[in-house]
C-alpha positions as CSV (number, residue, x, y, z in Angstrom):
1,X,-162.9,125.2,-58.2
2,X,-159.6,125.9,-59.7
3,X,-156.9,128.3,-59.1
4,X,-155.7,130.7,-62.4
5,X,-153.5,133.2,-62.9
6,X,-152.5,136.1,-65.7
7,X,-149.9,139.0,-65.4
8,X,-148.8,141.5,-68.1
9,X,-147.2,144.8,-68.5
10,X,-149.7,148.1,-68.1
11,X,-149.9,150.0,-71.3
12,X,-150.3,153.6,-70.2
13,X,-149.6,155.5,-66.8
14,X,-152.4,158.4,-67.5
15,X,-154.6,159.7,-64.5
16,X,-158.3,158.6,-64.7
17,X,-158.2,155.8,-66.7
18,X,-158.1,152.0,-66.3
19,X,-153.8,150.5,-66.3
20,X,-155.4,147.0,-65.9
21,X,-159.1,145.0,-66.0
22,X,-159.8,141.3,-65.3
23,X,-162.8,140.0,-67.1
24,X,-165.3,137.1,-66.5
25,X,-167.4,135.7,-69.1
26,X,-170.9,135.1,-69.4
27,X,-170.1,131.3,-68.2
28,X,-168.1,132.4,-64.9
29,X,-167.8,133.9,-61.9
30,X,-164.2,134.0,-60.7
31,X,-163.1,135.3,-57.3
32,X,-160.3,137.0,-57.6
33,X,-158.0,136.0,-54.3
34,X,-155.2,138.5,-54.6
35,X,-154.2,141.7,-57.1
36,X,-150.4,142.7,-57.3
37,X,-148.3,145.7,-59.0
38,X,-144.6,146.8,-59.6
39,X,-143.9,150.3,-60.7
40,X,-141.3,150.1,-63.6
41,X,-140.5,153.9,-63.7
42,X,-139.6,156.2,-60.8
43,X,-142.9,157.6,-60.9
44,X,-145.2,158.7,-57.6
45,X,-148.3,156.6,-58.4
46,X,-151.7,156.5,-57.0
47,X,-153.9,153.4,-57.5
48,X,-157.3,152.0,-56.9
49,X,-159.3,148.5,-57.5
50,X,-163.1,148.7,-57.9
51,X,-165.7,147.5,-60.1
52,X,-165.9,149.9,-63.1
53,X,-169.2,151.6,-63.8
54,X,-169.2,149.5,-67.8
55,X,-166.5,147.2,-68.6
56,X,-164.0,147.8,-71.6
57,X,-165.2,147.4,-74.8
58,X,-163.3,145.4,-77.7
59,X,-159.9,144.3,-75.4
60,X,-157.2,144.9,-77.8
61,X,-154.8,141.1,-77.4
62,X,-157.1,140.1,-74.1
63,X,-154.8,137.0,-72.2
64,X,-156.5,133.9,-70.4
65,X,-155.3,133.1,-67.6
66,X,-153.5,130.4,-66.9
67,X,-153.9,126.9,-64.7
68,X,-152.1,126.9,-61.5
69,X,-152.0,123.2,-60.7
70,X,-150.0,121.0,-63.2
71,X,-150.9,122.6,-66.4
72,X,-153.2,119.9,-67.6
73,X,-156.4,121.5,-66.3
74,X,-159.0,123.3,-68.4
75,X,-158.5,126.2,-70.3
76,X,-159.2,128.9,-67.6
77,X,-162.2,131.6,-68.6
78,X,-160.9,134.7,-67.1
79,X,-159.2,137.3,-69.2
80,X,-157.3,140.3,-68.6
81,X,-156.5,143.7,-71.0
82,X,-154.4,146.5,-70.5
83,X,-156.1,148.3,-73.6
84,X,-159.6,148.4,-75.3
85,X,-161.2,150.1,-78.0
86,X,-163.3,152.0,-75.5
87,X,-161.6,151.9,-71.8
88,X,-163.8,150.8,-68.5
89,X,-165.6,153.7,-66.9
90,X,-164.2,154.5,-63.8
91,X,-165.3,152.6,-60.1
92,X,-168.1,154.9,-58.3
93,X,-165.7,153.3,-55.2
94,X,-162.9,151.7,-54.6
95,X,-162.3,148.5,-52.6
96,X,-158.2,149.5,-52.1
97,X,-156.5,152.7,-52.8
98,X,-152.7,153.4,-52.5
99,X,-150.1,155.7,-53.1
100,X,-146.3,154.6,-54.0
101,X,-143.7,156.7,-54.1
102,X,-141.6,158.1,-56.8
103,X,-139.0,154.5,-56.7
104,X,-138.8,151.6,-59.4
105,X,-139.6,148.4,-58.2
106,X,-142.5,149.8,-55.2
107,X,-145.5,148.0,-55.1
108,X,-148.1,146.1,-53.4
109,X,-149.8,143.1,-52.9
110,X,-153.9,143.6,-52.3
111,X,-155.4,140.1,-50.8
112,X,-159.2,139.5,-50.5
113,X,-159.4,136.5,-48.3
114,X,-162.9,135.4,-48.8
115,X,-162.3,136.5,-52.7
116,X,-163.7,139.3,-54.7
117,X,-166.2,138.4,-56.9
118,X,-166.7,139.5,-60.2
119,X,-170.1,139.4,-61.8
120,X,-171.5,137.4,-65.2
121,X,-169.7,139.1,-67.9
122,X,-168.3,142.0,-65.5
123,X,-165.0,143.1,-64.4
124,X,-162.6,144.4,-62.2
125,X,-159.7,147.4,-62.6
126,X,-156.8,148.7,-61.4
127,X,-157.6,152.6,-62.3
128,X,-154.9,155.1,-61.9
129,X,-156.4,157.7,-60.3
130,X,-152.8,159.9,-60.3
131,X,-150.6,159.9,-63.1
132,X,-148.9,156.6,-62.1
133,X,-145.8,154.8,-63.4
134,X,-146.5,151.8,-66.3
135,X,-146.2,148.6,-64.0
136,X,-146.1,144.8,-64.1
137,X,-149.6,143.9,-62.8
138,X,-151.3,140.2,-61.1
139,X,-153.9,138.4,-60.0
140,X,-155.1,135.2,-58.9
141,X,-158.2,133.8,-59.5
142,X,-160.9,131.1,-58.6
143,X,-163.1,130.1,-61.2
């Protein structure tokens, strides 16, 4: 298996919905190895990662993510989105929750040491569950 990884810019701050989802397709099964965020705006934030209830329909500009080794390995087959035509529902739990305070540049760094695996064609969020600052967002993948 190979190591990937994607980051971009969250779109939208607003309580109960999704800031960020990682998708597989109906070819993979990535683990994802580690999640991280930066706040951008001095904004007390509350965050969870779980699996949403239905994924995101139609990601608006999804990105791949990307080889880690020398650049010369296969296309990668997870995606990410920060926005979709309909966002993912939200987790029924979540497998991390935290709370950052109102300072740019807090953050976090969630690792999952045996991986956390994401279903054919399924995906997991970041969901603000607060009104939360618009953030530079991670992961790291094995597919």
């Amino acid at each position: 298996m190979a190591i990937y990884s994607a980051s971009q810019r969250t779109a939208s701050g607003t309580a109960a919905t999704a800031a960020w989802e990682v998708r597989s397709t109906s070819t993979n099964k990535p683990k994802i190895m580690e999640m991280g965020l930066t706040q951008n705006a001095a904004t007390a934030s509350v965050f969870g990662v779980g699996r949403p209830a239905a994924i995101g329909l139609t990601p608006t500009t999804p990105v791949t993510f990307l080889d880690e080794q020398d650049g010369n390995g296969p296309t990668g087959l997870t995606t990410c989105a920060v926005a979709w035509g309909t966002g993912p529902t939200v987790p029924t739990n979540f497998f991390r929750r935290l709370s950052l305070p109102a300072t740019i540049g807090a953050g976090f760094i969630w690792t999952f040491p045996r991986g956390l695996g994401l279903p054919v064609s399924g995906s997991i969020v970041i969901w603000n569950i607060a009104t939360s600052s618009v953030a530079d967002v991670h992961a790291v993948v094995d597919e």
